[in-house]
C-alpha positions in Angstrom: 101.6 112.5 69.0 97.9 111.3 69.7 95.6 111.5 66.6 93.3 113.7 68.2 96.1 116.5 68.9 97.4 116.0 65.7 94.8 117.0 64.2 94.1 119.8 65.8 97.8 121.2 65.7 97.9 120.6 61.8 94.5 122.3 61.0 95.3 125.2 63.4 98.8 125.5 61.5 97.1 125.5 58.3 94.9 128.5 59.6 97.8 130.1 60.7 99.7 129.9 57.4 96.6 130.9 55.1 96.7 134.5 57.4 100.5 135.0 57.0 99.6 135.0 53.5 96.5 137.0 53.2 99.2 139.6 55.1 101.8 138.9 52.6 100.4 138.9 49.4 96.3 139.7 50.0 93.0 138.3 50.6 92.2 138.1 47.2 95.3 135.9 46.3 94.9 133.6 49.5 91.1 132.8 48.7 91.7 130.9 46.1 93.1 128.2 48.1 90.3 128.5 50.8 88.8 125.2 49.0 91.6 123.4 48.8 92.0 123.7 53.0 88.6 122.7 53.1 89.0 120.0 50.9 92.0 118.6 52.7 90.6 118.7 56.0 87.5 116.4 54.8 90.1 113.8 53.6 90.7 110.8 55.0 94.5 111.9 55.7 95.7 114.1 57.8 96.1 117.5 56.6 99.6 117.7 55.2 100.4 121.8 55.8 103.8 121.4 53.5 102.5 120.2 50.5 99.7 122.4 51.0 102.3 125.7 51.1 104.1 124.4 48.6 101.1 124.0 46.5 100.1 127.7 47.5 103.7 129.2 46.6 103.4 127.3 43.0 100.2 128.8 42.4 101.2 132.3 43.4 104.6 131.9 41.1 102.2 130.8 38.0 99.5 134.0 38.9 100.2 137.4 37.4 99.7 140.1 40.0 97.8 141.9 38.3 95.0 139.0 37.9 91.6 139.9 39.1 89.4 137.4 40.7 86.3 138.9 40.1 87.2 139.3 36.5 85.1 138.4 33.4 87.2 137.2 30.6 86.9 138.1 27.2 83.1 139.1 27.7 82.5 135.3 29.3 80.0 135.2 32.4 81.4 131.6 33.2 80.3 130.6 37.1 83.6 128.3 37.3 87.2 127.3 36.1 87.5 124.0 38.8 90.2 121.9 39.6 90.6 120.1 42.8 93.0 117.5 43.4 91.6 113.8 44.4 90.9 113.2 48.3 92.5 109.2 47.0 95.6 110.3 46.4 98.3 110.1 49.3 100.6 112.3 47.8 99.1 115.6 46.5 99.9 116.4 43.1 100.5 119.9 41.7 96.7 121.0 39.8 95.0 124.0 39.5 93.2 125.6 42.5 89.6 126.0 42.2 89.2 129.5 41.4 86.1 131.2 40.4 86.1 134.3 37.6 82.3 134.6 38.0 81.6 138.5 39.5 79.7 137.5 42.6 82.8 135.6 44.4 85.6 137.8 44.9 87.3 138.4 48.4 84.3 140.3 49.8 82.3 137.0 49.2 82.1 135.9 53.1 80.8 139.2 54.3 78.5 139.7 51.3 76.6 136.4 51.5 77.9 134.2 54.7 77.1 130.3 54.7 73.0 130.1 54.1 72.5 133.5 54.9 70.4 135.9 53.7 71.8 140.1 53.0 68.8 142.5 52.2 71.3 145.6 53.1 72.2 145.7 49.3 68.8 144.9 48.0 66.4 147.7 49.2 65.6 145.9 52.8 64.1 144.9 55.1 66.4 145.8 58.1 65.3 142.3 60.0 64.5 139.8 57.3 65.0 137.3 59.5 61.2 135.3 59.7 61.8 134.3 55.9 64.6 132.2 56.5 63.8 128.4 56.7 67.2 127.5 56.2 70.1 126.7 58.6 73.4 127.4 58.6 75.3 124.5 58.9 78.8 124.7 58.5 79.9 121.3 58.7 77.9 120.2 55.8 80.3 122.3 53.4 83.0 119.7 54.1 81.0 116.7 52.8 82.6 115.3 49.3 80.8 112.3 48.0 82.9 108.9 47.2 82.4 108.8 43.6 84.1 112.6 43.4 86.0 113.2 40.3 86.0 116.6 38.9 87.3 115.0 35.6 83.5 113.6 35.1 80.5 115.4 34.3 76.7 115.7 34.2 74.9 117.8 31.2 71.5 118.7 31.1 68.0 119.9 29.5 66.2 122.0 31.6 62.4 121.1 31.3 60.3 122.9 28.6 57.4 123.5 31.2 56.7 126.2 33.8 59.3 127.8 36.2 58.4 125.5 39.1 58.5 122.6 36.8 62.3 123.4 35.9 63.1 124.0 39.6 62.1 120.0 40.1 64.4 118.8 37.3 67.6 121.1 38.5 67.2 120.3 41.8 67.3 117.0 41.1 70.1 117.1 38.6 72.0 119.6 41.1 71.6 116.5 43.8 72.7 113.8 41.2 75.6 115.7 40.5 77.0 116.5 43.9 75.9 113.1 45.1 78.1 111.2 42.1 80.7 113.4 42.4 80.5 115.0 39.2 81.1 118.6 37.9 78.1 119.8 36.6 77.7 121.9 33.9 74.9 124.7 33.4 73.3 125.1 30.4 73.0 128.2 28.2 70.9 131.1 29.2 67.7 130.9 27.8 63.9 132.3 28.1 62.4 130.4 29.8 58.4 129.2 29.7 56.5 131.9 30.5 59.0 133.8 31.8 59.2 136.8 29.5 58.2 139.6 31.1 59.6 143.5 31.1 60.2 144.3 28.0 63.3 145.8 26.8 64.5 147.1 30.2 64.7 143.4 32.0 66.3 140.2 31.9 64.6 137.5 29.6 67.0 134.7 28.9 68.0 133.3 32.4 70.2 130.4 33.8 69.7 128.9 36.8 72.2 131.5 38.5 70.0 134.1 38.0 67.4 132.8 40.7 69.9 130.3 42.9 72.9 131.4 44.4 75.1 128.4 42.6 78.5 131.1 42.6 78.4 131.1 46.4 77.5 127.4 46.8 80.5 126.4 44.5 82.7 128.3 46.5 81.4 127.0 49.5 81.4 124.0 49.2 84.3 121.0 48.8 82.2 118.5 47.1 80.5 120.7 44.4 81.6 121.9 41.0 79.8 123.9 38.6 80.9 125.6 35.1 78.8 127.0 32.2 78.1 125.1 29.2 80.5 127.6 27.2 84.0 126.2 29.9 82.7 122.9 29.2 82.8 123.1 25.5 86.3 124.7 25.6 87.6 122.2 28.1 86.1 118.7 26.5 84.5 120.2 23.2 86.8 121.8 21.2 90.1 120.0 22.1 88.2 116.3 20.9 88.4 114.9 24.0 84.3 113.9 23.3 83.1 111.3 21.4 80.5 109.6 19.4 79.2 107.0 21.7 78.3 105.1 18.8 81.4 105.4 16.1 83.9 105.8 18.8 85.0 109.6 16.1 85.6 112.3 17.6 83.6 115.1 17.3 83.1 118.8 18.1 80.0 121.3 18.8 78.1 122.1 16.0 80.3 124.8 14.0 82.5 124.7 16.9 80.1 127.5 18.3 80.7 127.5 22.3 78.6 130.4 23.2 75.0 129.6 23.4 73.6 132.3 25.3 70.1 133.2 23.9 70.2 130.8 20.5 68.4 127.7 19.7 70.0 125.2 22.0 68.7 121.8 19.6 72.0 122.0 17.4 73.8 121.9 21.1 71.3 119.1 22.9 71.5 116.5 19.7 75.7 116.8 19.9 75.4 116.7 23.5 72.9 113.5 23.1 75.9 111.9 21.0 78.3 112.5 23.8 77.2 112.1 26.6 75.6 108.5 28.9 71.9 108.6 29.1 71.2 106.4 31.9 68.5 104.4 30.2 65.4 104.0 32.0 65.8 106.5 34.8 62.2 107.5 34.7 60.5 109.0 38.0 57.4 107.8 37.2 58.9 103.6 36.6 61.9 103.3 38.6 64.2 104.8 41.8 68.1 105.7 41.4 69.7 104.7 43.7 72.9 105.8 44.8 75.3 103.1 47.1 76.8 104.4 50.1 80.4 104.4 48.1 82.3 102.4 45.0 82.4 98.6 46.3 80.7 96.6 44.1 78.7 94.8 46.5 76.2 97.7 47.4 75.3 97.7 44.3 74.3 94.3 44.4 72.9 94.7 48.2 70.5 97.5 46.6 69.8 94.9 43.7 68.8 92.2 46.1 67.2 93.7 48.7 65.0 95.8 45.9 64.5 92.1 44.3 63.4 90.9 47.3 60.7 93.5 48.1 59.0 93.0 44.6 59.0 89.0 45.3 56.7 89.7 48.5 59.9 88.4 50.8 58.8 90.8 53.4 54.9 91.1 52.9 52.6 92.8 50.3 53.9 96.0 47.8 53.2 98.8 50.8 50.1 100.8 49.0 51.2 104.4 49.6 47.4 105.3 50.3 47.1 103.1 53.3 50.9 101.8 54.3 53.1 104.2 55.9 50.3 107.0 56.7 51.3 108.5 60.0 53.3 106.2 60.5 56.8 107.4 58.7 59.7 105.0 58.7 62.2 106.4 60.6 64.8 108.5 58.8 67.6 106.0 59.8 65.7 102.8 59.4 66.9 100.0 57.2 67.5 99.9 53.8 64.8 97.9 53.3 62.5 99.7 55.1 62.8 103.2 53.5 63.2 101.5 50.1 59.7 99.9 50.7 58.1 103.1 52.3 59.8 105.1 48.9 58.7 102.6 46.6 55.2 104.3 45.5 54.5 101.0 43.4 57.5 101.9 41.1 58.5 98.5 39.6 62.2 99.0 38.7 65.8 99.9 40.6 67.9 102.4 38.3 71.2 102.1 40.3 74.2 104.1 39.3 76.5 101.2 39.1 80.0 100.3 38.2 79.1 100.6 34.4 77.7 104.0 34.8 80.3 105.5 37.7 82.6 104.8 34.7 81.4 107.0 32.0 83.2 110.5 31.9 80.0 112.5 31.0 76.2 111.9 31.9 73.2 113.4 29.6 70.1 113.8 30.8 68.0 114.6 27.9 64.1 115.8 27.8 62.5 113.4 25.1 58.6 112.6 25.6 59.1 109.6 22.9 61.2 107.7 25.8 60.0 109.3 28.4 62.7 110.9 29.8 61.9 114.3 32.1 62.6 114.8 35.4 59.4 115.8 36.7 59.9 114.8 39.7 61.1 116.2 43.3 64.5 114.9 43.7 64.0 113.0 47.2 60.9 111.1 45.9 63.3 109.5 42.6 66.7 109.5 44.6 67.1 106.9 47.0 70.3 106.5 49.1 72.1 103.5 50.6 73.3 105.3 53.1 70.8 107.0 55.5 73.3 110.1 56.2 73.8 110.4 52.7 70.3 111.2 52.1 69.4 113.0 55.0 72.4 115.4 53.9 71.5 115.7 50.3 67.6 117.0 52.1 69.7 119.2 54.0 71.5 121.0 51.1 68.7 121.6 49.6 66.7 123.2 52.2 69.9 125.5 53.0 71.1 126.3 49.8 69.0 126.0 47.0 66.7 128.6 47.9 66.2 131.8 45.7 68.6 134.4 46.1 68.8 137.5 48.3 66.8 140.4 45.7 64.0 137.7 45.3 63.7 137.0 49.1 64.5 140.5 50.2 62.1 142.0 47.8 59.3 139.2 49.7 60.8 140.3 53.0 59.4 143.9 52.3 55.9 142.8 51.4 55.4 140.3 54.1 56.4 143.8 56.2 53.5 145.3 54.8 51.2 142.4 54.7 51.5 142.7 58.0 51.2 145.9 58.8 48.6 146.5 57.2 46.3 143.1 58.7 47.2 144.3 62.1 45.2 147.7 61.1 42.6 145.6 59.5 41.9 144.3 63.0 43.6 145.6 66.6 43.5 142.5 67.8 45.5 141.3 65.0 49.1 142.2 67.1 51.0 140.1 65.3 49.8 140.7 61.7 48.7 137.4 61.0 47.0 137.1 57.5 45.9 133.5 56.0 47.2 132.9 52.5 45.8 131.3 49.1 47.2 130.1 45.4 44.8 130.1 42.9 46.3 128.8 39.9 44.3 129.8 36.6 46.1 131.3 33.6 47.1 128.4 31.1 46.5 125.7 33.7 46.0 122.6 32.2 44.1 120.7 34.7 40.5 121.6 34.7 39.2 120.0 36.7 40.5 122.1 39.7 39.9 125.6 38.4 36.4 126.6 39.9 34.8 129.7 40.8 35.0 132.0 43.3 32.3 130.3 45.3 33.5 127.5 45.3 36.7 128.4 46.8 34.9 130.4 49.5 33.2 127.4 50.7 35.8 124.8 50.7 38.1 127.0 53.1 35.5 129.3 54.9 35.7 126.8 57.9 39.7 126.8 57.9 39.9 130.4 57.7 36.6 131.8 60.0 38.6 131.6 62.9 41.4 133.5 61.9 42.8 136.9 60.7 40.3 137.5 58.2 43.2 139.3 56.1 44.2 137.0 53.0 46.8 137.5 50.8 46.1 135.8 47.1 49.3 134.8 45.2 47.4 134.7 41.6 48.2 134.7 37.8 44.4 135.4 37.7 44.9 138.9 35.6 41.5 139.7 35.8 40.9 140.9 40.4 37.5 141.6 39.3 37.0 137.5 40.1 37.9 137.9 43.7 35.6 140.5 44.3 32.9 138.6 46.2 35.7 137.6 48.9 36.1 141.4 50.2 32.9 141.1 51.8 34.4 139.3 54.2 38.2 139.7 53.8 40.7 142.3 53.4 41.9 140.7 50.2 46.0 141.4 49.1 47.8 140.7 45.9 51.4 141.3 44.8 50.0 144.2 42.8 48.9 146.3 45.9 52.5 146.3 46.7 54.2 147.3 43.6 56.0 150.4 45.2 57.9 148.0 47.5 59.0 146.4 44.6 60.5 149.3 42.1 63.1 147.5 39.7 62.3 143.9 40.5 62.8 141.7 37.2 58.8 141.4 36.7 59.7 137.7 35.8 60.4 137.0 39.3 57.1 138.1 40.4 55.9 134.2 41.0 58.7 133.7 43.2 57.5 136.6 45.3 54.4 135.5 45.5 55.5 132.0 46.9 57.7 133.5 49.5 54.7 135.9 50.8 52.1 132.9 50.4 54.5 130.7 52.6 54.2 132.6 55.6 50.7 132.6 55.9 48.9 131.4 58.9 46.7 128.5 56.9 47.3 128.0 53.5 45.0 126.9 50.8 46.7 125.5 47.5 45.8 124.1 44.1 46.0 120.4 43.6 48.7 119.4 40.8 50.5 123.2 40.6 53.8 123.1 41.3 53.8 126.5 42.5 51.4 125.8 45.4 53.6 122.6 46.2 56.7 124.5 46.7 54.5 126.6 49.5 54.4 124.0 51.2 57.7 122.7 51.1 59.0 125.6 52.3 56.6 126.1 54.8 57.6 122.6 56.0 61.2 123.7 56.1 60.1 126.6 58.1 57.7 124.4 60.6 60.6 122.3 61.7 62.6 125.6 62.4 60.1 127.2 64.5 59.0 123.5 65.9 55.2 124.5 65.0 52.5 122.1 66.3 52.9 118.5 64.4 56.5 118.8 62.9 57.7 116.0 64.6 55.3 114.4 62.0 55.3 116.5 58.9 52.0 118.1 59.1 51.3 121.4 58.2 48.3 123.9 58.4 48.0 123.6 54.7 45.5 122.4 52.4 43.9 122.1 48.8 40.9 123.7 47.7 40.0 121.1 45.1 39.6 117.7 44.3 37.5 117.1 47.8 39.0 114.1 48.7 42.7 116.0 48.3 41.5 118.7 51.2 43.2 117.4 53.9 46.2 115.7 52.5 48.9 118.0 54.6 48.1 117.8 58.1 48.4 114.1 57.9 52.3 113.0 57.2 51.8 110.7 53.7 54.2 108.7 51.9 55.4 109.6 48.3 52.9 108.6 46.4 52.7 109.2 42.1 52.1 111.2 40.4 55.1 113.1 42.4 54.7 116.2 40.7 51.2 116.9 42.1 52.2 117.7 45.8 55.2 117.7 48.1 56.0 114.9 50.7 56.8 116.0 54.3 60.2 113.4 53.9 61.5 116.3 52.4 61.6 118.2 55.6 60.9 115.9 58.1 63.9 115.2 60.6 66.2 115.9 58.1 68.8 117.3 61.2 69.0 113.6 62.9 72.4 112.6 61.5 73.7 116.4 62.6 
């Protein structure tokens, strides 16, 4: 039989069998082998539909029938138990099923929260919530397992100690190192988080990253992706001395053999976890790029070695200088390796490829420790630089469609945006569309002086921008004080989150930020503060969002954005700019520029 219809006949007959058993024994049985399918059919072999049943009836034989899947266990909140059996094997072997106990997956999961979508009918509305989404829903993607996958290796991790934005950076880019080495990676504890302490007694203070991402569904979504708390980890590795001291070669086991660390002092944890686990040395944002080879042959690793060598010797002209070299004038997404190295390069001096020696180790730590200067301040596609041009275009992809915040946080922004909205479009009958211009004025604790000025000042430096428009503004603030605004309502209708409290009854007030990003994004022109975080993540994802609605200049990265203060910073959006350091002080449009090419 041709390879083609093969194919088809074998994945069709493997659809057929998994609804003979939904019918037989019920959805919530059958799901848990809707990964393995998925995993199989994104092998290299053809789809082998006996083993697969046979795998399928051992599983059910092993399952009580009385098992739940949405089940906690023993007052556990863990996210995953995984198992998945290795794409390199030709003969399947008889493992566990990847099978989630976490709440949120149970066999409702695909109508609750489809593939990138977005479900405000269980989160107080809107009815059409449709104009925040700037993700896509890209179905194919979920099949993609990187070629260093081995669910028997792992990556750990510190979350940063700075604001919320700032830990966003680091997971993402720990999330993106862990799917993109194939490793399962493992959550840490709960924990309050900087700044994040709002409510009192009647909210949520200690958080994980689950609480603002939707990791459950993008576990079970996805073939290539693992994730577990820190609590399954320490009962799988931990407590059965399977980890040791890198140094003695003993084995050794969590402090007090504690594995619960919800909401305690995680140091104890991090210093046995520093013992245990691979710190790739040097991996700094700021010196070097990790680069990831297009799969395990030894000789991409010395291809990324050499041509990275080669760049630093001048072979192929002057080190680009990132305020002059590549300005408008992007590499294309699919260029050479050489030539998206050089345009990524930012002046770093070093390579940090994860190599045979590293690909080796069974777990990776990536610790927060200011004396070696390891923190992943950084956005992951300005550190992360991939051999393979799909690869990375992929990673850009999952990141726009998946790590976004979940459905109560963008519903809750979906219902003020409504009113914003509404209520410009009465400010002004001309206004049909309810346009309103938007503005981040970072204040607060803000460490950078230099760009918090007065009111005045910010008038003037966007009063050109902003005179042809809407004249509505909405201010996403953590000025406390409104009083300071004051002087702009002679000329504006001026909105904050506050004037929209009712909308917002029961919100975790510790998500309030967040709203205020997703309502900023969607303003006409924006207006940002230079080195936040907060304002940078605006215009990420109102560069995800320009590429969706092919707004004027996408094809370049440019956006209607741009900074209040330092002067010389003003413009920086509307013209497409390399990554340039310090990364944490703005986002690149080669996060969302033609990121859909290799599609």
């Amino acid at each position: 039989m041709p390879r083609q219809v093969r194919e088809v006949s074998s994945s069709t007959a493997g659809l057929v069998i998994i609804f003979a058993l939904m019918m037989l024994v019920g959805t919530s049985n059958v799901i848990l082998f809707h990964k393995v399918y998925l995993h199989r059919q994104s092998s290299s072999h053809d789809f082998q539909t006996n083993e697969f049943v046979k795998q399928i009836i051992n599983e059910l034989q092993r399952k009580p029938a009385n098992e739940e899947l949405d089940g906690e266990l023993d007052g556990e909140d863990p996210l995953l138990d995984t198992s998945l059996e290795d794409t390199t094997q030709d003969t399947p072997q008889e493992t566990p099923v990847k099978k989630s106990k976490h709440k949120a997956i149970n066999e409702n999961t695909a109508d609750h929260h489809p593939i990138a979508g977005l479900n405000c009918k269980d989160h107080g509305g809107p009815a059409d919530p449709s104009e925040m989404i700037y993700w896509n829903d890209i179905p194919a993607d979920s099949n993609y397992i990187s070629p260093f996958y081995d669910e028997e290796k792992y990556i750990t991790f510190e979350p940063d100690a700075g604001g919320f934005n700032n830990i966003r950076m680091a997971y993402e880019t720990i999330f993106v190192l862990a799917h993109a080495t194939g490793r399962t990676l493992v959550l840490p504890p709960e924990k309050q988080m900087y700044l994040l302490s709002k409510g009192g007694s009647k909210h949520k203070k200690d958080f994980t990253f689950n609480d603002f991402f939707h990791l459950d569904s993008i576990a079970f979504e996805h073939a290539g992706i693992n994730i577990i708390t820190m609590e399954e980890f320490l009962k799988r590795k931990g407590i059965t001395g399977e980890l040791k001291d890198l140094t003695s070669g003993q084995v050794v086991k969590p402090p007090k053999d504690q594995i619960d660390w919800n909401g305690k002092n995680l140091n104890p944890l991090f210093e046995y976890l520093r013992k245990v686990g691979k710190f790739p040395e040097g991996w700094n944002p700021n010196e070097c790029i990790a680069a990831i080879p297009s799969n395990q042959d030894p000789k991409n690793v010395q291809e990324l070695n050499k041509i990275f060598d080669d760049i630093q010797a001048l072979k192929y002209g002057p080190i680009p200088d990132p305020l002059k070299d590549f300005v408008n004038e992007p590499v294309d997404v699919d260029g050479s390796v050489k030539d998206r190295m050089r345009e990524m390069l930012a002046t770093r001096k070093h390579l940090c490829v994860y190599d045979e020696e590293l690909q080796r180790e069974p777990l990776l730590h990536f610790k927060v420790d200011h004396a070696v200067k390891a923190r992943m301040l950084t956005h992951f596609y300005a550190f992360i630089f991939f051999q393979d041009w799909k690869q990375d275009l992929f990673y850009k992809r999952f990141v726009r469609d998946h790590i976004r915040y979940v459905d109560e946080i963008v519903c809750a922004a979906a219902r003020i945006v409504d009113a914003v909205r509404e209520r410009s479009r009465k400010h002004s009958a001309s206004n049909t569309e309810g346009l309103y211009d938007s503005w981040h004025v970072r204040r607060g604790d803000f460490q950078y002086k230099n760009v918090k000025v007065d009111v005045d000042q910010l008038d003037k430096q966007s009063k050109d921008e902003l005179k042809d428009g809407p004249m509505s503004l909405y201010i996403a603030t953590d000025e406390r004080d409104k009083s300071f605004f004051e002087p702009l309502k002679k000329k504006y209708d001026v909105m904050f989150l506050d004037d929209f409290m009712h909308l917002i009854e029961g919100v975790n007030p510790n998500y309030y930020g967040m709203l205020d990003q997703l309502v900023a994004y969607k303003g006409r022109v924006f207006f940002g503060t230079w080195f936040s975080t907060l304002s940078g993540y605006i215009n990420r994802m109102r560069g995800y969002y320009s590429v969706k609605a092919k707004s004027e200049g996408y094809e370049l990265g440019t956006l209607p954005s741009y900074y209040f203060v330092p002067k010389d910073k003003k413009f920086q959006m509307t013209k497409y700019m390399p990554v340039k350091l310090p990364i944490y002080m703005r986002e690149f449009p080669t996060s969302w520029r033609d990121i859909d090419k290799s599609l």
